[in-house]
N, C-alpha and C positions, 0 to 999 in steps of 0.2 A: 213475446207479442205475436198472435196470429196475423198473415199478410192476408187470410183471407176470411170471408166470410162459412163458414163450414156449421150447414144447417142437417138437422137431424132428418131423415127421409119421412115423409106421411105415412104411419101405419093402417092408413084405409084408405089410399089408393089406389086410383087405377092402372092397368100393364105400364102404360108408357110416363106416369109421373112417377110409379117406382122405378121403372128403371134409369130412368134421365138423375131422379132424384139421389139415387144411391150412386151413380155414376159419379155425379157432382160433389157427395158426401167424400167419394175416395178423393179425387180431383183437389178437394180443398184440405183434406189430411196431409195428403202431399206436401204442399206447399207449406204447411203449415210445418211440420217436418225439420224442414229446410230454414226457417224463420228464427233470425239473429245469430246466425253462425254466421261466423269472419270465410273470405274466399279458401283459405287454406282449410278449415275445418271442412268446408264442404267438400273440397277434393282428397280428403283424409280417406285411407281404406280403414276404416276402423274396427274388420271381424276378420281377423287375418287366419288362415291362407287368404281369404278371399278380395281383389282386388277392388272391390263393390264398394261406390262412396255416391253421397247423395247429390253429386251433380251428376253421376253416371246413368242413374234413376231418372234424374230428371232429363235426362238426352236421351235414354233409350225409350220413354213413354211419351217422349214428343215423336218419337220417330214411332213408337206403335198408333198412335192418334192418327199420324198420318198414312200409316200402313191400312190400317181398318177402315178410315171413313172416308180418304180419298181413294188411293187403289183400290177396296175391294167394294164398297160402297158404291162410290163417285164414277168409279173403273177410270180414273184419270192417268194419266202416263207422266208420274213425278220421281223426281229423283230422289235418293234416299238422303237426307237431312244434315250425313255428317260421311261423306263418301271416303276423306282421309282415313278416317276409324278402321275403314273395313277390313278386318283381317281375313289368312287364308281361309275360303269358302264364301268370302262375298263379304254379304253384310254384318256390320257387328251390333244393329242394333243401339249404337249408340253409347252402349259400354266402353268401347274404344278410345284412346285417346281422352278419358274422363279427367286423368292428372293433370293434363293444362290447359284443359276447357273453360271459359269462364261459364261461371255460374249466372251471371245474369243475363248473357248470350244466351243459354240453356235455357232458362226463363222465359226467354222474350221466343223465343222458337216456339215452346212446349205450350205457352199461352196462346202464339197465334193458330197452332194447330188447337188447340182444343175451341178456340171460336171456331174455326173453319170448321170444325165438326160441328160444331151447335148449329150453327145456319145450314148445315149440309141435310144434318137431321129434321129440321124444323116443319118441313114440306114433305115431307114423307113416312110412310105406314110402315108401320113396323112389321108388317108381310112386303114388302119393298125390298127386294135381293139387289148383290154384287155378285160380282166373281173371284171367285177364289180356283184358279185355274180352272179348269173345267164343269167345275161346281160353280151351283148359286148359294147364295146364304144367305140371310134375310136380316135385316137392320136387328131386329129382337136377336139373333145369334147372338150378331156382334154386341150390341150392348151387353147382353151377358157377360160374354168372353171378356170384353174388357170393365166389366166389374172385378171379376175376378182375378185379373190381371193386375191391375191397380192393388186390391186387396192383397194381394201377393207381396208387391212391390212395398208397400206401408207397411207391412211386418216386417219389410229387410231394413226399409229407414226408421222404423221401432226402433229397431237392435244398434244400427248403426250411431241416432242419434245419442241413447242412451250410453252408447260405449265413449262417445266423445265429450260429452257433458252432464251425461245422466239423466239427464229430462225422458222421463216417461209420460207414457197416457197422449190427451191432447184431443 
């Protein structure tokens, strides 16, 4: 059973309802993902070597939400989401410490970052820059960058999910 609404993006759209819209498309794969697995399954590494389990996903893409649309967007001075994680070199992103993360902690994070993005975004043009150190980038960047990122992520809990119970598609 899907937890969320996960609508197909308008094919004659304009810039900003495609991009919002496919944003939201990945957003709600996600989540969808993630939907009626027990805590354990979702802390399960299930493509071994690789440590990667779909609460890991969902901690590290609440900590990118808030990487792109507060810091570089907002340029607010926040901490990072899950600062125990962080291995040597700083931040982990969220991957860290994913085995005894609860998953619906992760949840409630990764959702109130994704509102705080939506309202962040709502008032502003998508020629509207952040900083990214020394550079500006412009909200249309970042919406890209994290379409893509998400689409990324959804092919690892594809794989992930499927290895755990089989469930493909979605």
């Amino acid at each position: 059973m899907s937890t969320s609404e996960r609508v197909t993006p308008p094919m004659d759209a304009d810039e900003r309802t495609s991009l919002t819209s496919w944003l939201d498309f990945y957003r709600a794969t996600l989540a969808d993902k993630c939907a009626g697995l027990a805590e354990e399954q979702l802390r399960t590494a299930s493509a071994p070597p690789s440590p990667l389990t779909l609460v890991g996903l969902v901690r590290h893409l609440a900590e990118v939400e808030r990487n792109w649309f507060r810091r570089v967007l907002a340029e607010e001075d926040v901490p990072d989401l899950f600062p125990e994680a962080a291995g040597a070199g700083g931040m982990s992103g969220g991957f860290g410490g994913a085995e005894e993360a609860s998953f619906e902690e992760a949840m409630e994070l990764w959702r109130a970052e994704v509102e705080h993005a939506r309202r962040a975004c709502a008032t502003r043009s998508l020629d509207d820059t952040g900083a990214l150190g020394e550079a500006r980038v412009t909200l249309r960047w970042i919406c890209t960058h994290l379409i893509a990122e998400y689409a990324r992520h959804c092919g690892h809990a594809d794989l992930i999910r499927e290895r755990i119970d089989g469930r493909t598609g979605v």
